[in-house]
N, C-alpha and C positions, 0 to 999 in steps of 0.2 A: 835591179834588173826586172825581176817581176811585176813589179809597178809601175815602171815605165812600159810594161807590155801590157798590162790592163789599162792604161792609160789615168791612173793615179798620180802622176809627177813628172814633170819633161823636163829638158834640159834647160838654162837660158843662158841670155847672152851676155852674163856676168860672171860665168862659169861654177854656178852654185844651181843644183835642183831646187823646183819651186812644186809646189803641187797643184795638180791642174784639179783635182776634187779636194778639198778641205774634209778635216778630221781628227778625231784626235790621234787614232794612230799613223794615219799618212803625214801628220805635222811633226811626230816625233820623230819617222823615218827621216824625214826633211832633215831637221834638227842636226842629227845623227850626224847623215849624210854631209851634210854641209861642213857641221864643225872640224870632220877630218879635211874637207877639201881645203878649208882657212889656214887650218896648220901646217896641210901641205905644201902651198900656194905661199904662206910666211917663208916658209923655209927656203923653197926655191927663189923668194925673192931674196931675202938678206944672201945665200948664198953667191946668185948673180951679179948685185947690188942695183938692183931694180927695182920699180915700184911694186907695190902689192896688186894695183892696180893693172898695173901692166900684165902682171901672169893671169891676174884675173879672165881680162880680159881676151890672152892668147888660151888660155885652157878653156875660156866657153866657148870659141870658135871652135877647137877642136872637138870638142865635148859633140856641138852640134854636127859636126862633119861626121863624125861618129856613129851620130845617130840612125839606127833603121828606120826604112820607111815605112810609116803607119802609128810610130810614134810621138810622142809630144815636143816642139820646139816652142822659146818666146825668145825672139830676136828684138825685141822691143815692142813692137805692136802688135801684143795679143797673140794667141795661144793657137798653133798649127800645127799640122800634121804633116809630118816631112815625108 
């Protein structure tokens, strides 16, 4: 959350944080980050019997719906401020 308010890391629209400065510890927050949303995102998919893809893709939409304004989005093309 705090990184995403300094502008360190923003959502994208794959539904994994990406970071919008590189680093070594903003890439491990990444890391971090990520790895739980994969296992989350597994989970709810074999649960559902969905793709992975698919939750992927509805949690980054929400993710960015989510987001406040002044923070980091990449909806695909490049890195905005929502």
């Amino acid at each position: 959350s705090d990184a995403k308010q300094r502008g360190l890391v923003g959502e994208t629209a794959n539904g994994y944080l990406a970071a919008v400065m590189s680093g070594a510890e903003i890439d491990a927050l990444v890391k971090s980050v990520n790895d739980q949303r994969r296992k989350r995102y597994q989970q709810i998919a074999q649960k559902n019997g969905i793709s992975l893809e698919a939750v992927q893709v509805r949690a980054g939409q929400v993710a960015i719906d989510k987001t406040p304004a002044g923070q980091y989005v990449n909806r695909g093309g490049g890195w905005v401020k929502k």
